[in-house]
C-alpha positions in Angstrom: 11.1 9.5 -11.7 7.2 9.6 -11.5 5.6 12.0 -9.4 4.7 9.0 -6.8 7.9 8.3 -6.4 9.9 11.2 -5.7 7.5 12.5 -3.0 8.5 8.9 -1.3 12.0 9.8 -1.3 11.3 12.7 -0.2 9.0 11.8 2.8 11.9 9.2 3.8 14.7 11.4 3.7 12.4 13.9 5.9 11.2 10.9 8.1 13.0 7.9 7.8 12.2 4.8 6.2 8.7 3.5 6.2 6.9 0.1 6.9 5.8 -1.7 4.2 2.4 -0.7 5.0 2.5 3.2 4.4 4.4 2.5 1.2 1.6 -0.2 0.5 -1.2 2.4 1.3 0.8 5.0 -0.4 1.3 2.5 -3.2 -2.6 1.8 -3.9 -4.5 4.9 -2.4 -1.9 8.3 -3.0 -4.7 10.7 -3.3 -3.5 11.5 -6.5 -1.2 8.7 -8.1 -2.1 5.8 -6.3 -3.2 2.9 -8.2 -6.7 2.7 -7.1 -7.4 6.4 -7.0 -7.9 7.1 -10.3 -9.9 3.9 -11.4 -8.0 0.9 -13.0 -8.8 -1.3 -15.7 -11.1 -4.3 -14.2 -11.8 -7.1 -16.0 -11.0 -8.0 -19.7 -8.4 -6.6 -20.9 -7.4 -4.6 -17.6 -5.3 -5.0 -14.4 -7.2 -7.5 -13.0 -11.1 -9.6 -13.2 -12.7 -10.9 -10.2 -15.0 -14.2 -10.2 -17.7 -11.5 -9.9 -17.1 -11.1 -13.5 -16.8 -14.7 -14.7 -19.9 -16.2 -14.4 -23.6 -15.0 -13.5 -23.0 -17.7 -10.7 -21.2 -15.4 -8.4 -23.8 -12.9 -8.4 -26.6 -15.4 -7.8 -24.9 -17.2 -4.6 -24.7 -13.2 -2.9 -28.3 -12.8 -3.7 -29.5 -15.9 -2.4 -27.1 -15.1 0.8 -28.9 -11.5 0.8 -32.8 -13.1 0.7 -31.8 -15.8 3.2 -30.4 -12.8 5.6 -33.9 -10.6 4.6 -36.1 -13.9 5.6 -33.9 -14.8 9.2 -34.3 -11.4 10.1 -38.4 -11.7 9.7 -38.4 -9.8 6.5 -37.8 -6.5 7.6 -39.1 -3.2 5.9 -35.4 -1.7 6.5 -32.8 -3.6 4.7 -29.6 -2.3 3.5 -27.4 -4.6 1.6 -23.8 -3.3 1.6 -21.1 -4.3 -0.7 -17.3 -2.6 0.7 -14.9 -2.3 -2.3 -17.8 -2.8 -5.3 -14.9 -2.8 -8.1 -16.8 -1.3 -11.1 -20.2 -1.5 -9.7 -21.2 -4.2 -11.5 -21.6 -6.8 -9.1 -23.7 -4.1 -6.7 -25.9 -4.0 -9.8 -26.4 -7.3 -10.2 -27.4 -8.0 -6.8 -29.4 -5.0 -6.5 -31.5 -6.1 -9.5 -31.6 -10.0 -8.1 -33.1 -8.6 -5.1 -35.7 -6.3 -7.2 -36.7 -9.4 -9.1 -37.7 -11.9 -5.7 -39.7 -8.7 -4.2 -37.1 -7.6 -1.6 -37.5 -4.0 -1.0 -33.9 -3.2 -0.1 -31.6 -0.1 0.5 -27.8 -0.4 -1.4 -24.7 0.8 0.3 -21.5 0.7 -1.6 -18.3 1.7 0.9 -15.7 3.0 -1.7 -12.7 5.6 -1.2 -11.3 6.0 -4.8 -12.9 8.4 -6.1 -12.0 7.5 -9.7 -13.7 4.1 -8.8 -16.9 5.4 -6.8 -16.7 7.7 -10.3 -16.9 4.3 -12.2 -19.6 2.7 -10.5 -22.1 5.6 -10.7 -22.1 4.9 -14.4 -22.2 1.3 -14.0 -25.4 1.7 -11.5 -27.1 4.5 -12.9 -30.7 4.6 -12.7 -30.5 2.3 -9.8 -30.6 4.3 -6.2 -27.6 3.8 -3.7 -25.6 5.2 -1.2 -21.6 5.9 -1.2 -19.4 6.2 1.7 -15.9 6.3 2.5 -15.7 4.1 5.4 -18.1 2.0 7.2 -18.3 4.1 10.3 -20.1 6.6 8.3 -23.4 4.2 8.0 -26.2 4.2 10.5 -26.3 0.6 12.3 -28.9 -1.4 10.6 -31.0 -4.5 9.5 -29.0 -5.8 6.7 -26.7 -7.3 4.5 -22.9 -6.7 3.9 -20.6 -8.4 1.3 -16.8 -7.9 0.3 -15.4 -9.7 -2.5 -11.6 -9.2 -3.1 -11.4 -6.2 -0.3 -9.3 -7.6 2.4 -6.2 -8.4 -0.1 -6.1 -5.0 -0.2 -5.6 -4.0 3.0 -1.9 -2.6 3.8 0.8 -5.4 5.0 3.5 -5.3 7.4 6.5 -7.7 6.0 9.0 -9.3 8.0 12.4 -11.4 6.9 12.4 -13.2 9.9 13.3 -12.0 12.9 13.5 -8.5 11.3 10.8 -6.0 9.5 11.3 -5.1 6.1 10.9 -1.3 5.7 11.2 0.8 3.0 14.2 3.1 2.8 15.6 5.2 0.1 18.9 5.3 -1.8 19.3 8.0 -4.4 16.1 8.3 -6.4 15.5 4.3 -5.4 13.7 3.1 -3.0 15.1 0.1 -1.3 14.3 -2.5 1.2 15.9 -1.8 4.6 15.7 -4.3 7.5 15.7 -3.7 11.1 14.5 -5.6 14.3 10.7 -6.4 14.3 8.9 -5.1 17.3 6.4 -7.4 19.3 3.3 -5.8 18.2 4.2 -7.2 14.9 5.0 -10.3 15.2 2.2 -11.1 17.9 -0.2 -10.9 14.4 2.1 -14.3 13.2 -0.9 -17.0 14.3 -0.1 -18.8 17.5 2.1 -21.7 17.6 3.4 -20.8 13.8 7.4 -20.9 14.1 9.0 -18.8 11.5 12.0 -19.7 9.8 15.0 -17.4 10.0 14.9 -15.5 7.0 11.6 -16.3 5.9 9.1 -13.7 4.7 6.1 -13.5 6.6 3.0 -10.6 5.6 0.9 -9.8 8.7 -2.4 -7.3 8.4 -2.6 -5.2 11.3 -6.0 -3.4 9.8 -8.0 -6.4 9.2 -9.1 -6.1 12.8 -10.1 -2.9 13.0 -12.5 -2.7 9.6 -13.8 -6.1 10.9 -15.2 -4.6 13.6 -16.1 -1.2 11.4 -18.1 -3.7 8.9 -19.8 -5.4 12.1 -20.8 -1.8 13.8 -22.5 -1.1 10.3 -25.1 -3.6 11.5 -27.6 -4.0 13.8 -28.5 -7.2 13.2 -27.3 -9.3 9.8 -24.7 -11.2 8.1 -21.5 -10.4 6.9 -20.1 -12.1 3.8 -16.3 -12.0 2.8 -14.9 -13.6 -0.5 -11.3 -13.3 -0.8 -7.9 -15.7 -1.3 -6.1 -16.6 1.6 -5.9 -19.6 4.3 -6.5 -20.3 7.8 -3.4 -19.5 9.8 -0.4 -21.3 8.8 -1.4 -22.1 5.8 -0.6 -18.6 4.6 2.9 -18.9 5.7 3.9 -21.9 4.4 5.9 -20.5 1.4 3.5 -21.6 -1.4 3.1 -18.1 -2.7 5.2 -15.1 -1.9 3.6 -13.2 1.1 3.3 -9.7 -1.1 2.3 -10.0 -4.7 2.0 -7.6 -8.3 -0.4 -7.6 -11.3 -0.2 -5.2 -13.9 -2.2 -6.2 -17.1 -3.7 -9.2 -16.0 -0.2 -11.1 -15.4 2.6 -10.8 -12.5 4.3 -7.8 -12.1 7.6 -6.9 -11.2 9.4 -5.8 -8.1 6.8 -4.6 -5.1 9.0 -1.4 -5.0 9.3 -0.6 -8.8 6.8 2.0 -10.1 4.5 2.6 -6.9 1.0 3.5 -8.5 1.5 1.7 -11.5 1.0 -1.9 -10.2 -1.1 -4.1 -7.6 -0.3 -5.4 -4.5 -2.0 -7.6 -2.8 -1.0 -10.5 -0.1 -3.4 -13.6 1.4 -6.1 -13.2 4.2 -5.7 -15.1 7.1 -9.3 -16.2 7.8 -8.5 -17.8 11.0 -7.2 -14.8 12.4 -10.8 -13.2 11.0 -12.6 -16.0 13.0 -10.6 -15.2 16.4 -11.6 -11.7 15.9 -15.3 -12.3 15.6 -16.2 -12.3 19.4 -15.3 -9.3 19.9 -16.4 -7.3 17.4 -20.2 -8.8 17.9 -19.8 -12.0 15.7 -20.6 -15.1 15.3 -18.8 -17.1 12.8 -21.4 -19.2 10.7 -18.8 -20.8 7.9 -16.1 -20.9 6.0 -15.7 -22.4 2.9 -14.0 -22.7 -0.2 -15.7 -20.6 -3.4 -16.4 -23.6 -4.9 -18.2 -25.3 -2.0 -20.2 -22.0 -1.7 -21.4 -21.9 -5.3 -22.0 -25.6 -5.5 -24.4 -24.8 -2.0 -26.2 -22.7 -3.9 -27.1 -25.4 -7.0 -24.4 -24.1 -9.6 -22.5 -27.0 -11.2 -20.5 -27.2 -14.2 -21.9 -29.5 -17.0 -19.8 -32.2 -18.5 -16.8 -31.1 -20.6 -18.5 -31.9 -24.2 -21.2 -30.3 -23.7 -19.8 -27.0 -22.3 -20.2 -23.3 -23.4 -17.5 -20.6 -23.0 -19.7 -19.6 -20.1 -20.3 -23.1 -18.4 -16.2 -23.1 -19.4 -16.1 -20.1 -17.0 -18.6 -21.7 -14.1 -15.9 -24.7 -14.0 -13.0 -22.6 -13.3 -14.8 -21.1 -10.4 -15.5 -24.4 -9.2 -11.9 -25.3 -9.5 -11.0 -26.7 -5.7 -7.3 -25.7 -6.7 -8.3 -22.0 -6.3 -7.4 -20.5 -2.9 -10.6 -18.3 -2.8 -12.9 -18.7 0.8 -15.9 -17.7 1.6 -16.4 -16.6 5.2 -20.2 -15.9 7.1 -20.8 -14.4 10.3 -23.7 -13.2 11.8 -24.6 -10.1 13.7 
């Protein structure tokens, strides 16, 4: 039994079983075996590649976003673009040096807490001059930037089975699912005027709230740009895809509860519940898009099939409207 593992038996059979959500933050952030803290493989030939990585296209869309925030905001002498969850670093690079090419004097931010990643993208940005912090509360409000690609996936799930909560219990050295009744403070994050169906699973993000409004208090005034897959309310309940899902290796994993470290989990953003949110933490929601609608905004087009590279190959499966990826803009 992995080290992981055991000392989740051990805190249920102290404690009682958990929501899915501390085993899911357990899961990817353990201090010391969680999937994230030490650095996994990202991109070829690891756990998982972004569209970050695909195409130069990616990049070049957050840098234009970047220099059209540093021109609306008068072309302040304090700018600090952010990027919360950078990955390997290589994206923060690539913006970074973007920026450095069209003049923009700029400060970069990069909110991180693995330390095996922060670890990673130190190498990947060496020679260029940032900032790394845990959480966005510990950056002083200012003019600027802030970009998440793939962050809010992340964020720890509760999971009902309709009308109950699945928790995670513990039988022998396994750890097992558990139902019991779901509370109202749970199931007032379904979206309004969604019915569930008895017996259907449902993941609601009680934390995507709160960093909203921890991303917004990072700036004074600025926009705030975040790439992820998801829907807008019911659409992420509508049974498509399973409301919690694995990778390992680049393909589906197994069983959310099997080897807890070793795998990802991830479930959809609900961007509509993102957009209700905005108000009160000092927003104004500007758009929301679909990745390829964003890229094509900023002049990136696929050329026709003969003609393509492997590159342009990559380009046109960004631009793939099938993809569930959205971008959402707000302003501060």
């Amino acid at each position: 039994m992995s080290g992981l593992r055991a000392r989740l038996v051990e805190r249920i059979a102290a404690g009682g079983p958990l929501t899915f959500a501390a085993y899911m933050e357990a899961a990817l952030f353990d201090p010391v075996d969680g999937f994230y803290t030490g650095g996994p493989g990202i991109g070829q030939g690891g756990h998982f590649a972004t569209a970050a990585m695909a195409h130069p296209a990616f990049a070049d869309a957050v840098v234009k976003e970047a220099a059209a925030t540093w021109e609306e905001l008068g072309r302040p002498k304090a700018f600090r673009v952010t990027e919360a969850g950078p990955g390997t670093g290589g994206l923060a690079r690539r913006v970074s040096e973007g920026l450095d090419a069209l003049g923009i004097r700029h400060e970069l931010a990069l909110i991180e807490r693995s330390t095996g990643l922060a670890a990673r993208q130190r190498e990947t940005l060496d020679g260029i001059p940032a900032t790394w912090v845990e959480h966005p509360a510990e950056l002083k409000p200012t003019s600027g930037f802030l970009y998440a690609n793939e962050l809010v996936d992340a964020l720890p799930v509760r999971l009902l089975q309709w009308p109950d909560e699945v928790l995670v219990g513990a039988d022998g050295d396994r750890l097992v699912e558990v139902l019991r009744p779901a509370d109202a403070a749970v199931t007032r994050l379904l979206p309004a005027g969604f019915e569930p169906r008895v017996g259907g699973r449902y993941a609601v993000r009680p934390g995507m709230i709160p960093l909203l409004a921890s991303l917004a208090g990072s700036l004074r005034r600025g926009r705030i740009a975040l790439i992820d897959y998801g829907g807008v309310g019911t659409e992420v309940h509508d049974g498509r895809r399973p409301p919690v899902r694995t990778y390992i290796g680049g393909q589906p994993g197994g069983d959310p509860l099997q080897a807890p470290g070793t795998q990802d989990l991830t479930a959809d953003v609900d961007f509509g519940a993102l957009s209700d949110a905005a108000g009160p933490c000092g927003l104004e929601v500007e758009a929301l898009l679909t990745q390829p609608a964003w890229l094509r905004g900023h002049g990136w087009e696929a050329p026709p099939a003969e003609t393509r590279t492997e590159e342009d190959w990559a380009l046109a499966g960004l631009l793939d409207e099938r993809l569930p990826f959205m971008v959402w803009l707000a302003r501060r």
